[in-house]
N, CA, C and O atoms as CSV, one atom per row, in Angstrom:
chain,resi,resn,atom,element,x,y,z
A,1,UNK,N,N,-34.240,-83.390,-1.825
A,1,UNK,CA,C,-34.745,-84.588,-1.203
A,1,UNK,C,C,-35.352,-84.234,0.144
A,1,UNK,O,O,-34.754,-83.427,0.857
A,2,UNK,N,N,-36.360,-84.713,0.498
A,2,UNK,CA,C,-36.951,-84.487,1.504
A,2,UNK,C,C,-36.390,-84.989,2.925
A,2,UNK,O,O,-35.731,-86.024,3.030
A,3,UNK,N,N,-36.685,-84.234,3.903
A,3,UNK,CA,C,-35.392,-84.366,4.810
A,3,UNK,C,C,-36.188,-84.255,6.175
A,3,UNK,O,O,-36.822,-83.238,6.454
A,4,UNK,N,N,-36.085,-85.951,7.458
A,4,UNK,CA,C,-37.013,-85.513,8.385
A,4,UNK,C,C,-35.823,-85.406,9.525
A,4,UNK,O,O,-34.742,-85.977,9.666
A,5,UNK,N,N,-36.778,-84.071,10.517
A,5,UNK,CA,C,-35.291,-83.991,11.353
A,5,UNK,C,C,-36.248,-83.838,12.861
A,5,UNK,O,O,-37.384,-83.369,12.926
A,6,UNK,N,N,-35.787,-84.140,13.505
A,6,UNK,CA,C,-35.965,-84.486,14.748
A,6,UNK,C,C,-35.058,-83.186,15.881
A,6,UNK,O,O,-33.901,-82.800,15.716
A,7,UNK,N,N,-35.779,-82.854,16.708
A,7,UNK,CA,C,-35.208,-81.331,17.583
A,7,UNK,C,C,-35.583,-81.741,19.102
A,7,UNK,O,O,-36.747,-81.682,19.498
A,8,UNK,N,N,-34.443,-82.188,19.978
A,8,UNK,CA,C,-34.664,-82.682,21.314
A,8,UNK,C,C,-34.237,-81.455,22.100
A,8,UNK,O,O,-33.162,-80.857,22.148
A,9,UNK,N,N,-35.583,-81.231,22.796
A,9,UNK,CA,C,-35.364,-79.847,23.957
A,9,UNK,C,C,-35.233,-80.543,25.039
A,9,UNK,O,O,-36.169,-81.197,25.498
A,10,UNK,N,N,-33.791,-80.480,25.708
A,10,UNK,CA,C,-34.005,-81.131,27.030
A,10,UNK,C,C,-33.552,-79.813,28.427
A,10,UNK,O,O,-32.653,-78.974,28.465
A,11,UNK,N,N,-34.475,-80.109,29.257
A,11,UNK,CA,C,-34.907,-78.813,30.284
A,11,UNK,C,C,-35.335,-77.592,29.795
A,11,UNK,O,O,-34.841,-76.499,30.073
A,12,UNK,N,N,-36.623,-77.894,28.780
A,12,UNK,CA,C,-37.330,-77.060,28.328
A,12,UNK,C,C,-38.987,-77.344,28.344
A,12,UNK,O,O,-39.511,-78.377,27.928
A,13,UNK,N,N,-39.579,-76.371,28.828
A,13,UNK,CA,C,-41.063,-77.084,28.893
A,13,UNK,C,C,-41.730,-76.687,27.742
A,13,UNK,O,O,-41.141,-76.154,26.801
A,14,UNK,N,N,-43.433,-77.012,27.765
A,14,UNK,CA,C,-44.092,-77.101,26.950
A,14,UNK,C,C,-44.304,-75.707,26.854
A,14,UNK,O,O,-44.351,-75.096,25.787
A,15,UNK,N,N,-44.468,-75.062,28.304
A,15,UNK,CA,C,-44.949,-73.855,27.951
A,15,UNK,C,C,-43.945,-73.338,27.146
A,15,UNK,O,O,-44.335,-72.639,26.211
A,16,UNK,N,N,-42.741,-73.506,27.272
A,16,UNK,CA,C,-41.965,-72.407,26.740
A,16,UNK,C,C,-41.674,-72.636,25.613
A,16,UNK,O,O,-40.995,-71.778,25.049
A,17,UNK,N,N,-42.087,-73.934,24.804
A,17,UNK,CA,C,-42.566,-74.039,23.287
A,17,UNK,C,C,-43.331,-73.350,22.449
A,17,UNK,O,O,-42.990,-72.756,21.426
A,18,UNK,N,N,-44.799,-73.499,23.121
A,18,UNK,CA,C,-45.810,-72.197,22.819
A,18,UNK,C,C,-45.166,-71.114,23.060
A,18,UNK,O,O,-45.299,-70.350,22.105
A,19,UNK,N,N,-44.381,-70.578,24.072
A,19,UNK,CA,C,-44.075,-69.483,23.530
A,19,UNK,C,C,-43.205,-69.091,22.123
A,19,UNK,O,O,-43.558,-68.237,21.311
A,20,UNK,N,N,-42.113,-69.837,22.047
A,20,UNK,CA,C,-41.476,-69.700,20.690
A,20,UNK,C,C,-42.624,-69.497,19.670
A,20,UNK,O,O,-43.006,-68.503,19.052
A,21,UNK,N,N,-42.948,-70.491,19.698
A,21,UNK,CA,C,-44.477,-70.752,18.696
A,21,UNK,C,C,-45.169,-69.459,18.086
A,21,UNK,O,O,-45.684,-69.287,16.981
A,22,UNK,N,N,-44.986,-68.480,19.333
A,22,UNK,CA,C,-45.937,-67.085,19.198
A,22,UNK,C,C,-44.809,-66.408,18.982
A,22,UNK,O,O,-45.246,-65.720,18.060
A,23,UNK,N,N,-43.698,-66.055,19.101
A,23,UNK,CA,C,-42.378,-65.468,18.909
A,23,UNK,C,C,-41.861,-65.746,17.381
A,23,UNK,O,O,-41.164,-64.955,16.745
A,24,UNK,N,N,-42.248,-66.792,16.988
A,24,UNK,CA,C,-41.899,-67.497,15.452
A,24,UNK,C,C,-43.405,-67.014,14.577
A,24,UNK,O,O,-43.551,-67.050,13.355
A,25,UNK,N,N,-44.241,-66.649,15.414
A,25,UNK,CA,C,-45.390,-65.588,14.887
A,25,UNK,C,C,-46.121,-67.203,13.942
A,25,UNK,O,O,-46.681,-67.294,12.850
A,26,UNK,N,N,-45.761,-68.272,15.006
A,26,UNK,CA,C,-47.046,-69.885,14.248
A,26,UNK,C,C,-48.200,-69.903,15.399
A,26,UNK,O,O,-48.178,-69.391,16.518
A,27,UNK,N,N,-49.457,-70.843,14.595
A,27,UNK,CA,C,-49.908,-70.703,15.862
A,27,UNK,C,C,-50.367,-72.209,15.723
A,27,UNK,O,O,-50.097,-72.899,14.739
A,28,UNK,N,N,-51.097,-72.646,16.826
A,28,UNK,CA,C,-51.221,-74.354,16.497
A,28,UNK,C,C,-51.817,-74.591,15.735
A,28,UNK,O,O,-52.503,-73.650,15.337
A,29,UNK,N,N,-52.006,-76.011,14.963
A,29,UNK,CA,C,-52.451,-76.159,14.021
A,29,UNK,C,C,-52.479,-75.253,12.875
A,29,UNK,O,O,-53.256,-75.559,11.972
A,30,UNK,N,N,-51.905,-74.389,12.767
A,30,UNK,CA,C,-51.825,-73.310,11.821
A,30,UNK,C,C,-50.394,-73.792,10.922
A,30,UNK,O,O,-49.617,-74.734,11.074
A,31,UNK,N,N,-50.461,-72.612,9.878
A,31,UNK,CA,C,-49.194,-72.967,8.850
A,31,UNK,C,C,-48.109,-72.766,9.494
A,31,UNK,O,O,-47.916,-72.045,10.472
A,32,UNK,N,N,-46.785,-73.993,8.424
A,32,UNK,CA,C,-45.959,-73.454,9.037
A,32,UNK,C,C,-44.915,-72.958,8.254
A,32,UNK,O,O,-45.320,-72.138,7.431
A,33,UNK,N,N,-43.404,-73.222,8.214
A,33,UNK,CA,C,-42.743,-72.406,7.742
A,33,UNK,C,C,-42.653,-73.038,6.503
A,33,UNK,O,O,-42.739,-74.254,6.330
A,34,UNK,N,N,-42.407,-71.851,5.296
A,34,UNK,CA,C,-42.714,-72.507,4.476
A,34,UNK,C,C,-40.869,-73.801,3.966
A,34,UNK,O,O,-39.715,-73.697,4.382
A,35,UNK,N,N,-41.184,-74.312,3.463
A,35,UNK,CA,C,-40.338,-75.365,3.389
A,35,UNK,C,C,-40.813,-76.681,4.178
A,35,UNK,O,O,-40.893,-77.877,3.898
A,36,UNK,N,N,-41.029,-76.058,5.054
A,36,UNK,CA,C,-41.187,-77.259,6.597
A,36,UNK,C,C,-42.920,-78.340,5.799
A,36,UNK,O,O,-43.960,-77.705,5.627
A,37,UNK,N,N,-42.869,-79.617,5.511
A,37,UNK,CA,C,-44.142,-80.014,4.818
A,37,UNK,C,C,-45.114,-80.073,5.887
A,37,UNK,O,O,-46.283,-79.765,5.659
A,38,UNK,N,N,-44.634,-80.541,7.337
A,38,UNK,CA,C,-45.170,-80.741,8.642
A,38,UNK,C,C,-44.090,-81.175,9.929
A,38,UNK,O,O,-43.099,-81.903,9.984
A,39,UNK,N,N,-44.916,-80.230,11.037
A,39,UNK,CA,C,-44.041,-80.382,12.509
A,39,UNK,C,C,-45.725,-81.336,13.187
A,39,UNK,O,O,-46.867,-81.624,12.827
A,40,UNK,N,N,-44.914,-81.456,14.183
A,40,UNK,CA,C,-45.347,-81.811,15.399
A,40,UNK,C,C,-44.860,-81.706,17.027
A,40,UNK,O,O,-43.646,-81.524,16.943
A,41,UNK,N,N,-45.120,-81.727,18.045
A,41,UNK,CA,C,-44.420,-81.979,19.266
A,41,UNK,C,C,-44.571,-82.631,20.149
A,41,UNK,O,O,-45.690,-82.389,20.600
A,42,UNK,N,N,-43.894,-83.648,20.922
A,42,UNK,CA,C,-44.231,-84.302,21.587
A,42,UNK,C,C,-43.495,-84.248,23.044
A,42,UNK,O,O,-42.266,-84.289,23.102
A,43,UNK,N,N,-44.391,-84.145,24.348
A,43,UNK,CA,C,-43.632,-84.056,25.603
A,43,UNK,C,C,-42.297,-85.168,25.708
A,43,UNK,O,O,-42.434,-86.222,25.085
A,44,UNK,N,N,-41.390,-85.015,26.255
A,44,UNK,CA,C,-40.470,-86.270,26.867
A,44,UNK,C,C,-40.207,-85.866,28.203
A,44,UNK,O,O,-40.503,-84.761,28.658
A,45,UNK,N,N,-39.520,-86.985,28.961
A,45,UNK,CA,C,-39.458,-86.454,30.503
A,45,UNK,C,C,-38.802,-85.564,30.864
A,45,UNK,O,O,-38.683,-85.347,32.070
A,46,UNK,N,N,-38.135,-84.725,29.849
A,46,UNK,CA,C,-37.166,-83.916,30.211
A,46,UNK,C,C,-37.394,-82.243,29.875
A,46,UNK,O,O,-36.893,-81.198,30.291
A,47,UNK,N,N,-38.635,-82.683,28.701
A,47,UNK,CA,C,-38.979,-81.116,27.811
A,47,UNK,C,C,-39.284,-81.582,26.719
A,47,UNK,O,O,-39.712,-82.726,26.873
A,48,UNK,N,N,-39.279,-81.237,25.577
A,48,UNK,CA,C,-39.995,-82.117,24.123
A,48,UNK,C,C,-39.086,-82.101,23.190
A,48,UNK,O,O,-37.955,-81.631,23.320
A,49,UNK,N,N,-39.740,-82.840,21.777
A,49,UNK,CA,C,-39.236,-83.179,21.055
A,49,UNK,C,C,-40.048,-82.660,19.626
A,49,UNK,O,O,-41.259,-82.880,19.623
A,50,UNK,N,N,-39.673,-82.228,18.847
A,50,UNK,CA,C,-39.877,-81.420,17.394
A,50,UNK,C,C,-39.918,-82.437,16.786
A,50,UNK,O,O,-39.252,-83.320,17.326
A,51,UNK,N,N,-40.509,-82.788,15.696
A,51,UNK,CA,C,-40.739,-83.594,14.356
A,51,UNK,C,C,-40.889,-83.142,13.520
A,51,UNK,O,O,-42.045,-82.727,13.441
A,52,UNK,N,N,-40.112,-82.869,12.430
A,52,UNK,CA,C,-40.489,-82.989,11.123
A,52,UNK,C,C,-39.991,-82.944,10.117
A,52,UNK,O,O,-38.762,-82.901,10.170
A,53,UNK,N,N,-40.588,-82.930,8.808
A,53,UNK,CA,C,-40.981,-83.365,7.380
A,53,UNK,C,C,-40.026,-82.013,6.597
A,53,UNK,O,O,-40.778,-81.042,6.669
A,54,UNK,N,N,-38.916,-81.645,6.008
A,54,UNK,CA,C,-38.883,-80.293,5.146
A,54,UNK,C,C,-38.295,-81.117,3.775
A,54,UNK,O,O,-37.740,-82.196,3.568
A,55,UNK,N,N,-38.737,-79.998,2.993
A,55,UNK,CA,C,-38.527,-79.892,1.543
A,55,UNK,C,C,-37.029,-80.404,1.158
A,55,UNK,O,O,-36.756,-81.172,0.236
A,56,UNK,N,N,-36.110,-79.795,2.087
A,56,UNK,CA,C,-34.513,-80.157,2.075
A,56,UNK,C,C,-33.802,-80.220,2.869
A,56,UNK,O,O,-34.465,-80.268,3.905
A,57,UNK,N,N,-32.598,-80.262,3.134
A,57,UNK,CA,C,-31.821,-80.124,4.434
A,57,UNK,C,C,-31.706,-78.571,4.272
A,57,UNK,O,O,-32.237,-78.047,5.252
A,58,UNK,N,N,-31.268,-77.748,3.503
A,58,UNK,CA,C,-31.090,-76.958,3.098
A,58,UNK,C,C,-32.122,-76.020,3.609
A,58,UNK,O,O,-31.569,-75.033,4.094
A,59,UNK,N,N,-33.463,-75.961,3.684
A,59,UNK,CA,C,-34.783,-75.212,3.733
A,59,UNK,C,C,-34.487,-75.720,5.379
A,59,UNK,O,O,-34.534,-74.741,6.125
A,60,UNK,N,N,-34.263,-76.715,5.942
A,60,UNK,CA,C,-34.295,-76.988,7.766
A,60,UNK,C,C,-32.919,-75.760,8.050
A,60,UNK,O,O,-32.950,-75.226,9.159
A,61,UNK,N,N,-32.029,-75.429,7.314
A,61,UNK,CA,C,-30.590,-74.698,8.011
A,61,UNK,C,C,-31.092,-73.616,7.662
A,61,UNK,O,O,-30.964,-72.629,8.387
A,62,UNK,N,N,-31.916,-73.545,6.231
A,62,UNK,CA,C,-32.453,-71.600,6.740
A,62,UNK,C,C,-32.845,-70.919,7.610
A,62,UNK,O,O,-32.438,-69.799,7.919
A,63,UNK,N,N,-34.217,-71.941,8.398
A,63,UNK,CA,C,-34.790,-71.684,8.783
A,63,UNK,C,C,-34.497,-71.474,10.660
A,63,UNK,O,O,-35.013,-70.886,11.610
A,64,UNK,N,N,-33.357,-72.366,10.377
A,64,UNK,CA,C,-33.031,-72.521,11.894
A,64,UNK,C,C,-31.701,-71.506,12.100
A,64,UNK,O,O,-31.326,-71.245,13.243
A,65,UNK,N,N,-31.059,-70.986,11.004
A,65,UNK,CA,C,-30.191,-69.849,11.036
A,65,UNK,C,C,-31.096,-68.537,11.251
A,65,UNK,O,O,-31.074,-67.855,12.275
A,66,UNK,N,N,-32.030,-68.251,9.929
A,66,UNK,CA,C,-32.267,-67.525,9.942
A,66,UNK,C,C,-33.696,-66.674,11.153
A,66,UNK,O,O,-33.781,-65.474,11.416
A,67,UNK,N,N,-34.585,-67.766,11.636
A,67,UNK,CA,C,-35.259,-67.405,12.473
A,67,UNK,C,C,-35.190,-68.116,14.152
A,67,UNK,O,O,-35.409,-67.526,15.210
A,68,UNK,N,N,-34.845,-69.438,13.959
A,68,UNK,CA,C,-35.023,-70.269,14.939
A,68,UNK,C,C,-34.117,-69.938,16.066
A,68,UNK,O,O,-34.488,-69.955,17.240
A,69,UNK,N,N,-32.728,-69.591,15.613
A,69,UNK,CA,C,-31.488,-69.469,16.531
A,69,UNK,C,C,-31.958,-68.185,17.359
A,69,UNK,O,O,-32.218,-68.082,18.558
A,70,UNK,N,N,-31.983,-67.128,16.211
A,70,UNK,CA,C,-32.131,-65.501,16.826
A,70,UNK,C,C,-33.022,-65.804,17.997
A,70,UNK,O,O,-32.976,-65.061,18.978
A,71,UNK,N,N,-33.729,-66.710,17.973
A,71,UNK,CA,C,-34.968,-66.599,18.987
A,71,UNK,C,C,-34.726,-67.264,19.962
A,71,UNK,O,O,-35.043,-66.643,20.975
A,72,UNK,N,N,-34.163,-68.594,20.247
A,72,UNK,CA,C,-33.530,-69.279,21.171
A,72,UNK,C,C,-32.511,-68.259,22.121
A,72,UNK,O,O,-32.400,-68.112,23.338
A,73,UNK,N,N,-31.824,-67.629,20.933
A,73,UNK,CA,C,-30.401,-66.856,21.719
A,73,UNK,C,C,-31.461,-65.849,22.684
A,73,UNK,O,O,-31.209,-65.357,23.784
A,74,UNK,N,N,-32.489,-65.753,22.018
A,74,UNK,CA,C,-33.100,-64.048,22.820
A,74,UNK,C,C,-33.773,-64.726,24.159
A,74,UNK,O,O,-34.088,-64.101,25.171
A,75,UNK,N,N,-33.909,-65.980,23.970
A,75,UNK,CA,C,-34.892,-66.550,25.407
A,75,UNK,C,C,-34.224,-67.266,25.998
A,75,UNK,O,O,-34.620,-67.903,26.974
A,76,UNK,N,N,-32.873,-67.322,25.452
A,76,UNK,CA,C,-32.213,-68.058,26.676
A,76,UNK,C,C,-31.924,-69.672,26.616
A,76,UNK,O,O,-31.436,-70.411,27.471
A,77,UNK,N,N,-32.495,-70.001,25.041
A,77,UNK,CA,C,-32.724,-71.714,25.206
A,77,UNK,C,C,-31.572,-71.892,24.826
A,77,UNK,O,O,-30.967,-70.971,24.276
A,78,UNK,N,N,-30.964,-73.185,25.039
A,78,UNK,CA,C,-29.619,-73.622,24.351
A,78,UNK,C,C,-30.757,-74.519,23.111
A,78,UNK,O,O,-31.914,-74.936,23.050
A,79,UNK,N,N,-29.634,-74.453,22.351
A,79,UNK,CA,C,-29.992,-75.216,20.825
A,79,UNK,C,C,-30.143,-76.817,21.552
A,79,UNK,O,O,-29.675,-77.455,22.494
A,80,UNK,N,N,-30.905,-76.941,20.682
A,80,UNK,CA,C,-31.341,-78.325,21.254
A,80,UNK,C,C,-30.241,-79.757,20.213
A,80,UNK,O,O,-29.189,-79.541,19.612
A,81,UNK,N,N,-30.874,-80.907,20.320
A,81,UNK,CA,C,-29.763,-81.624,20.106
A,81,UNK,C,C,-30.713,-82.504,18.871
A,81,UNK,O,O,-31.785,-83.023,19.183
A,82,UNK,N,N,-30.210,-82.574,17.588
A,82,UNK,CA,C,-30.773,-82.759,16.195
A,82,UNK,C,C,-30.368,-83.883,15.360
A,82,UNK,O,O,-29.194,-84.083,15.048
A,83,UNK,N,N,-31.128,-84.453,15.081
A,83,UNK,CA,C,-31.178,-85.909,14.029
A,83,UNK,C,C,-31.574,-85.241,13.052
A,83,UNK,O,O,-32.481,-84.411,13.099
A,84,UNK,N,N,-30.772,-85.616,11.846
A,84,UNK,CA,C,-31.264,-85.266,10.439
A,84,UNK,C,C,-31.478,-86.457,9.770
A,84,UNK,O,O,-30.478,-87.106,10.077
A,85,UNK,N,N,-32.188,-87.186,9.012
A,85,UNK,CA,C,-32.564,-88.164,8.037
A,85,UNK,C,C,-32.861,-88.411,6.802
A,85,UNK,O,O,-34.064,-88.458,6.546
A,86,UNK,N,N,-32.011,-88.610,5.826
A,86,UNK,CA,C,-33.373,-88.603,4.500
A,86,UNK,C,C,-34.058,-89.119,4.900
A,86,UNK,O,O,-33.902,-89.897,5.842
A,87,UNK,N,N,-35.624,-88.744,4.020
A,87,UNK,CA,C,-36.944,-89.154,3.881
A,87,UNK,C,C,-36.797,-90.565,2.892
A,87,UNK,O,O,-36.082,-90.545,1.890
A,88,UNK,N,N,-37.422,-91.554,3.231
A,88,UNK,CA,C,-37.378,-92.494,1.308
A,88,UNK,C,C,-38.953,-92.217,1.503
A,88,UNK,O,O,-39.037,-91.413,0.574
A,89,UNK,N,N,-40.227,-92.277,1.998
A,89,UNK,CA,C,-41.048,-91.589,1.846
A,89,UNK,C,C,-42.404,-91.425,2.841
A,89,UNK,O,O,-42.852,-92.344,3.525
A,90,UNK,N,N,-42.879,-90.264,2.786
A,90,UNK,CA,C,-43.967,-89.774,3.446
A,90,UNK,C,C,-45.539,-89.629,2.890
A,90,UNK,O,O,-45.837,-89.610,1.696
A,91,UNK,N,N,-46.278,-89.553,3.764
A,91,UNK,CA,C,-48.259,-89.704,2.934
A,91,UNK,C,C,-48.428,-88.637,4.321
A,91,UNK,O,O,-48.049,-88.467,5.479
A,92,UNK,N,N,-49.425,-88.002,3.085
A,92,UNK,CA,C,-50.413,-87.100,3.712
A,92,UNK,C,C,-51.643,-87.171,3.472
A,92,UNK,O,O,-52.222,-87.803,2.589
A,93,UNK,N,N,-52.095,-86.429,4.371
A,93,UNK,CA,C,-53.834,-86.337,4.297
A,93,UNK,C,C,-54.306,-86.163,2.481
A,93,UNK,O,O,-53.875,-85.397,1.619
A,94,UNK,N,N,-55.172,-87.051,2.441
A,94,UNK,CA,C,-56.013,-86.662,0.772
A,94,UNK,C,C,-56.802,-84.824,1.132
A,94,UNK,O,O,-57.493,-84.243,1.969
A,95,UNK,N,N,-55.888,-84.515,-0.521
A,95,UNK,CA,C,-57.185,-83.292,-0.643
A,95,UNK,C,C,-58.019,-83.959,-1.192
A,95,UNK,O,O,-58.325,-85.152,-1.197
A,96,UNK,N,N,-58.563,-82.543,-1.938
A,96,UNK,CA,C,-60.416,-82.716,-2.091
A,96,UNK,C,C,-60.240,-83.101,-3.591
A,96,UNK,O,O,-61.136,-83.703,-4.182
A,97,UNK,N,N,-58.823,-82.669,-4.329
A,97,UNK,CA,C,-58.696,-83.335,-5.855
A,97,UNK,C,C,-59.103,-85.089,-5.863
A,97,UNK,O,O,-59.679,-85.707,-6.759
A,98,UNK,N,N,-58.527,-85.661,-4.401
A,98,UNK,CA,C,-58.732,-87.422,-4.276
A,98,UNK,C,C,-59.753,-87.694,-3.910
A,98,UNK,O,O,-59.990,-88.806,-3.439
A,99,UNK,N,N,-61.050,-86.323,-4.075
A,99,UNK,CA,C,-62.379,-87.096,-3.140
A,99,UNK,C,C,-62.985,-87.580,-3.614
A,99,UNK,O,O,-63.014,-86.918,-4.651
A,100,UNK,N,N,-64.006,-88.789,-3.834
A,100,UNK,CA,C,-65.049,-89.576,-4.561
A,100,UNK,C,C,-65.803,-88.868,-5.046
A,100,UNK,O,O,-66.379,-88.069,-4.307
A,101,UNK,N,N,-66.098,-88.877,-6.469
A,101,UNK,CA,C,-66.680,-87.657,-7.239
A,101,UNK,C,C,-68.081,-88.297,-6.854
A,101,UNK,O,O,-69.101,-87.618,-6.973
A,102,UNK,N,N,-68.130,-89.555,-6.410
A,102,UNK,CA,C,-69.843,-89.709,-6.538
A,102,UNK,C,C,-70.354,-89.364,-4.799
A,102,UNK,O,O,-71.549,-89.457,-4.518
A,103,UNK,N,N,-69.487,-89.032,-3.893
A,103,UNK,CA,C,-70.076,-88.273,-2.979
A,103,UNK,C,C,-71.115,-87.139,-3.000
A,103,UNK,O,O,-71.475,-86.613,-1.947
Protein backbone atom coordinates (compact mmCIF):
# COMPACT_ATOMS: atom_id res chain seq x y z
CA UNK A 1 0.00 0.00 0.00
CA UNK A 2 1.25 3.17 -0.79
CA UNK A 3 2.60 5.08 2.03
CA UNK A 4 3.02 9.14 2.32
CA UNK A 5 5.51 10.18 4.93
CA UNK A 6 6.41 13.42 5.89
CA UNK A 7 10.40 14.21 7.34
CA UNK A 8 10.60 17.47 9.65
CA UNK A 9 14.27 18.89 9.77
CA UNK A 10 14.24 21.22 12.51
CA UNK A 11 17.69 23.41 12.79
CA UNK A 12 18.63 22.30 9.53
CA UNK A 13 18.99 24.49 6.47
CA UNK A 14 18.34 24.31 2.94
CA UNK A 15 21.75 24.33 2.14
CA UNK A 16 22.48 21.44 4.04
CA UNK A 17 19.64 19.53 2.24
CA UNK A 18 21.29 19.96 -1.12
CA UNK A 19 23.99 18.74 0.33
CA UNK A 20 22.56 15.33 1.43
CA UNK A 21 20.94 15.49 -1.95
CA UNK A 22 24.57 15.22 -3.57
CA UNK A 23 25.79 12.75 -0.77
CA UNK A 24 22.55 10.48 -1.56
CA UNK A 25 24.22 10.93 -5.19
CA UNK A 26 20.09 12.75 -6.30
CA UNK A 27 20.10 15.67 -8.02
CA UNK A 28 17.05 18.13 -8.37
CA UNK A 29 14.47 17.36 -10.28
CA UNK A 30 16.20 14.25 -11.10
CA UNK A 31 15.23 10.51 -10.12
CA UNK A 32 14.72 9.35 -7.10
CA UNK A 33 15.04 6.44 -4.97
CA UNK A 34 13.66 3.82 -6.36
CA UNK A 35 10.51 2.90 -4.30
CA UNK A 36 10.07 6.58 -3.37
CA UNK A 37 6.96 7.51 -6.37
CA UNK A 38 7.84 11.34 -5.50
CA UNK A 39 9.64 13.82 -2.86
CA UNK A 40 9.52 17.28 -2.54
CA UNK A 41 10.85 20.04 0.00
CA UNK A 42 9.62 22.68 1.52
CA UNK A 43 11.40 25.57 3.78
CA UNK A 44 9.73 25.95 7.46
CA UNK A 45 10.95 28.49 9.97
CA UNK A 46 13.07 26.27 11.51
CA UNK A 47 14.77 24.13 8.44
CA UNK A 48 12.45 21.99 6.07
CA UNK A 49 10.23 19.55 5.56
CA UNK A 50 10.44 16.23 3.12
CA UNK A 51 7.28 14.97 1.35
CA UNK A 52 6.56 12.02 0.07
CA UNK A 53 4.76 9.36 -1.95
CA UNK A 54 6.61 5.46 -1.52
CA UNK A 55 5.55 2.24 -2.84
CA UNK A 56 5.35 0.92 0.99
CA UNK A 57 6.19 1.57 4.41
CA UNK A 58 8.55 -1.00 4.01
CA UNK A 59 10.55 0.57 0.75
CA UNK A 60 10.49 4.26 3.21
CA UNK A 61 12.53 1.91 6.27
CA UNK A 62 14.96 0.60 3.60
CA UNK A 63 15.78 3.36 2.44
CA UNK A 64 16.16 5.37 5.48
CA UNK A 65 18.16 2.39 7.23
CA UNK A 66 19.95 1.61 4.57
CA UNK A 67 21.18 4.99 3.01
CA UNK A 68 19.51 7.92 4.72
CA UNK A 69 20.72 7.29 8.43
CA UNK A 70 24.51 6.37 7.41
CA UNK A 71 24.47 9.82 6.00
CA UNK A 72 22.81 11.91 8.63
CA UNK A 73 25.12 10.03 11.28
CA UNK A 74 28.24 11.13 8.96
CA UNK A 75 27.04 14.96 8.87
CA UNK A 76 26.04 15.31 12.02
CA UNK A 77 22.12 15.70 11.46
CA UNK A 78 19.90 14.28 14.12
CA UNK A 79 17.07 12.19 12.48
CA UNK A 80 14.44 14.29 11.93
CA UNK A 81 10.89 13.85 13.31
CA UNK A 82 8.35 11.57 10.87
CA UNK A 83 4.62 11.16 10.03
CA UNK A 84 3.81 8.06 8.29
CA UNK A 85 0.26 7.78 6.50
CA UNK A 86 -1.50 5.45 4.30
CA UNK A 87 -2.10 6.80 0.95
CA UNK A 88 -6.16 6.14 -0.07
CA UNK A 89 -4.97 7.93 -3.23
CA UNK A 90 -2.55 9.90 -5.38
CA UNK A 91 -2.51 11.44 -9.42
CA UNK A 92 0.28 12.10 -11.38
CA UNK A 93 1.36 13.87 -14.27
CA UNK A 94 -0.24 12.14 -17.70
CA UNK A 95 2.35 10.30 -19.85
CA UNK A 96 2.45 10.40 -23.43
CA UNK A 97 0.33 6.79 -23.46
CA UNK A 98 -2.80 9.59 -22.21
CA UNK A 99 -1.91 12.06 -24.99
CA UNK A 100 -4.63 13.05 -27.62
CA UNK A 101 -3.85 10.93 -30.52
CA UNK A 102 -5.33 13.71 -32.71
CA UNK A 103 -2.60 16.16 -31.57
Amino acid sequence: MATAVETTFHGVTLEAYNDLLRRLDFRPEGASEPGCLFHYAVPTEDGFRGVDVWESADAFERFVRERLAPVLEDVGIAPPEVTVSPVHNYLIAPSERWADPSD
